[in-house]
C-alpha positions in Angstrom: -19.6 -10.9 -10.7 -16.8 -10.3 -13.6 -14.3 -12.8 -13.4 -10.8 -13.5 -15.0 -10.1 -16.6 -16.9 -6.3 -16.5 -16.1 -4.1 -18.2 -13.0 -1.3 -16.1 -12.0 1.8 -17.1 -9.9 1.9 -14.7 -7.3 0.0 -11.7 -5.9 2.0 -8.3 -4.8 -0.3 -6.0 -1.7 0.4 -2.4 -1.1 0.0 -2.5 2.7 -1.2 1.2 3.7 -4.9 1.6 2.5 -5.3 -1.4 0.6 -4.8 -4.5 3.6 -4.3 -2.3 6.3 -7.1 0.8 7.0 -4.2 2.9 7.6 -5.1 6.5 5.5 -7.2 7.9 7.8 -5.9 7.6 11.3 -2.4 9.1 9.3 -4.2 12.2 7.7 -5.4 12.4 11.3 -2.0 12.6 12.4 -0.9 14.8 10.3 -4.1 17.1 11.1 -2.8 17.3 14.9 0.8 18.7 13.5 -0.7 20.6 11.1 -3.0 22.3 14.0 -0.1 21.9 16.6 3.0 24.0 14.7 0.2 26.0 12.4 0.9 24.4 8.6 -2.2 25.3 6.6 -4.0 22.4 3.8 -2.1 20.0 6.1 -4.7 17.2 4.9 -3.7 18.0 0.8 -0.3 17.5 1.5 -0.9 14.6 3.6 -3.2 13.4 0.5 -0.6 13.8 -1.8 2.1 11.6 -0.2 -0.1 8.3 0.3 2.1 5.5 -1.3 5.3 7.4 -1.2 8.0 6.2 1.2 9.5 8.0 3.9 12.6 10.3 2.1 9.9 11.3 -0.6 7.6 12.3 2.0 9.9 14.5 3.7 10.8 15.5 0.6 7.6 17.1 -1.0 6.9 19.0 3.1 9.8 20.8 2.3 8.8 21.8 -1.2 5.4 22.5 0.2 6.4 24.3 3.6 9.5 25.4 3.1 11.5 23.9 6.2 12.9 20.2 6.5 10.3 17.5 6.9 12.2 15.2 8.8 11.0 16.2 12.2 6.9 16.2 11.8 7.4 13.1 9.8 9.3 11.8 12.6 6.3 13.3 15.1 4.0 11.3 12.6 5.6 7.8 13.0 5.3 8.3 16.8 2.0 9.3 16.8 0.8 6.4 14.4 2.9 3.8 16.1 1.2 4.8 19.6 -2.4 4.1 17.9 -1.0 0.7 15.9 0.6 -0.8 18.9 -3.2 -0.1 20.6 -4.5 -2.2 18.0 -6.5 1.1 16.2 -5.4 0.6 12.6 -7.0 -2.6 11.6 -7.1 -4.8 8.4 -9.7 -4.4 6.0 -12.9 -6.6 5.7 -11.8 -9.8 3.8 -8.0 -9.7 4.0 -7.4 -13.1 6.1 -10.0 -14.3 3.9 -8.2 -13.2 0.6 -4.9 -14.3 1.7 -6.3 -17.9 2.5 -7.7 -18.2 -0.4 -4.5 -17.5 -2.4 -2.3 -19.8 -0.6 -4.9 -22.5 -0.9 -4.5 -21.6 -4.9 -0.2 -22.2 -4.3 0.2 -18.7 -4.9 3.5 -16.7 -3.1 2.7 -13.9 -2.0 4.4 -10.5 -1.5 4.1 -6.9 0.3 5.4 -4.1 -1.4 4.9 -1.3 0.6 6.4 2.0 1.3 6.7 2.1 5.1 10.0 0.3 6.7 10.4 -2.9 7.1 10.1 -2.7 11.0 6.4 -0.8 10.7 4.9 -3.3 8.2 6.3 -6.5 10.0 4.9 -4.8 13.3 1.5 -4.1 12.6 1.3 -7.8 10.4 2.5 -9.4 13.1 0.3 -7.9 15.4 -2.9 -8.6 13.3 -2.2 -11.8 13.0 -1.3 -11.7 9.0 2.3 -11.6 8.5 2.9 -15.6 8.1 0.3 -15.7 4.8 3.6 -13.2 3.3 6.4 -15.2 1.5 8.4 -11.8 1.6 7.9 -8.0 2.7 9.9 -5.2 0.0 9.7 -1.9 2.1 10.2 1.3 1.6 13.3 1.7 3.7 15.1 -1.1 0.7 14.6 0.8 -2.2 16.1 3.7 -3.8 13.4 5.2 -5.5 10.0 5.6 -4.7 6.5 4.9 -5.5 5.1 5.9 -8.4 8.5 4.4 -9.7 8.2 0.4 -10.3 11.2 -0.4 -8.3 9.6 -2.2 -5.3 7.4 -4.0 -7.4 10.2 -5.5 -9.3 12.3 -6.2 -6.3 9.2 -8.2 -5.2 8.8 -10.3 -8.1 12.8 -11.1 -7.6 11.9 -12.1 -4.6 9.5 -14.3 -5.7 10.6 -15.9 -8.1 8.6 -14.9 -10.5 8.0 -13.1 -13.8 5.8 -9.9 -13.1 3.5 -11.0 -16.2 3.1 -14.0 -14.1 1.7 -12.0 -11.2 -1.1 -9.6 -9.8 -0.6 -6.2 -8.6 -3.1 -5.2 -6.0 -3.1 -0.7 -4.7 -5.4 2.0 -3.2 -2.9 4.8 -4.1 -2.6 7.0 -7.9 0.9 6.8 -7.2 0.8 2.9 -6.0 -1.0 2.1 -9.4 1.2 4.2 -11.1 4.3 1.6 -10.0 2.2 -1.3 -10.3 1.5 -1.0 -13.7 4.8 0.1 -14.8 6.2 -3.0 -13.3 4.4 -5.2 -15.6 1.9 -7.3 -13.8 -2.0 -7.2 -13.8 -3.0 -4.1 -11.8 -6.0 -4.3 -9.9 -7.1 -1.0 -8.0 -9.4 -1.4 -4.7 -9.7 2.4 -4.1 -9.6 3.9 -0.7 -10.0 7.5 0.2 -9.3 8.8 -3.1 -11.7 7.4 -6.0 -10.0 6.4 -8.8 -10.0 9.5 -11.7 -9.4 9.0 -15.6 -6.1 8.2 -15.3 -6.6 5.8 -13.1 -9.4 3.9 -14.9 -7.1 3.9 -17.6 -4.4 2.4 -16.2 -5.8 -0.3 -13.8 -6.9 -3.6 -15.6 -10.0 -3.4 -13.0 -10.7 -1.6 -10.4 -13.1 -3.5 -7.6 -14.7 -2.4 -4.5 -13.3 -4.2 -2.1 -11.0 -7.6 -1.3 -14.0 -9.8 -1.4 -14.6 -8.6 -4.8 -11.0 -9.4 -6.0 -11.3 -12.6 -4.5 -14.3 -13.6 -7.0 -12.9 -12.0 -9.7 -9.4 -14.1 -9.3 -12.1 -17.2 -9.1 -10.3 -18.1 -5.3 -12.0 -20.3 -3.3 
């Protein structure tokens, strides 16, 4: 296994897709109100919005069908939040082990995600993995979103830190995107979409899975 002779500070998750196996049970949801109210390549759409927050998802619905988003997205939240609070979106494999391991290193440790504050301290809470964070940066405290570096930035304020002192971990193109932009190390564990040319280009690796980043950080 590659590994990185370098400590960093502090480590920045996405949440969606990268800690939490969130990206599928929402393209399902948004497959039920694409088949309830008739909205054609619902899953495309719903594709093309992972790692954007909430106003840009609305946003890009209404360029796509026309008619304001805020209701399905609403219908969304509801339907996600019904399946989350059942305990049906879990963590990934090795997250309470990765998290561990980077508190036992003295790292701080951020989410930057681009769901609201009240759905990422929710579902953390509820699997048990909220207390390993130092801070959350949501989607509902910034202006601008993902693939914009904003909410990586804020995060490293947060911190305390410098973001060339810190490790960016995403899933998402547009999550990678903001990563990089903010300056730290950029590591990419893809989810349902596989990293294209771009993407290996702009990610400093790109690993399998969070057991895989936790060798390659050398995290015992």
């Amino acid at each position: 296994m590659e590994t990185i002779n370098r400590q960093f500070k502090a480590a920045i998750f996405d949440m969606d897709g990268l800690i939490l196996d969130s990206e599928r049970t929402v393209l399902k949801c948004w497959e039920k109100i694409g088949e309830k109210y008739g909205f054609k390549d619902i899953i495309p759409y719903g594709i093309s919005v992972i790692g954007k927050n909430k106003k840009a998802t609305i946003d890009e619905f209404e360029r796509v069908y026309g008619e304001p988003g805020d209701r399905y997205e609403k219908e969304l939240r509801e339907i996600y939040n019904g399946l989350a609070a059942e305990g049906k979106v879990p963590l990934k494999p090795h997250t309470i082990e990765l998290l561990s391991a980077m508190k036992n290193a003295g790292m701080k440790i951020a989410i930057a995600s681009s769901s609201t504050r009240e759905e990422v301290t929710s579902q953390m809470a509820t699997l048990g993995a909220l207390p390993y964070f130092d801070t959350c940066v949501c989607g509902d405290q910034v202006t601008k979103s993902k693939p914009d570096p904003e909410i990586f930035l804020l995060a490293c304020d947060a911190l305390g830190v410098k973001p060339e002192e810190g490790v960016g971990l995403e899933d998402s193109f547009n999550g990678v995107r903001s990563c990089k932009a903010s300056g730290l190390y950029t590591i990419m564990v893809p989810d349902i979409i596989q990293p294209d040319e771009e993407m290996k280009g702009l990610a400093d690796i790109i690993l399998p899975s969070l057991k895989d980043v936790q060798d390659f950080l050398n995290l015992k």
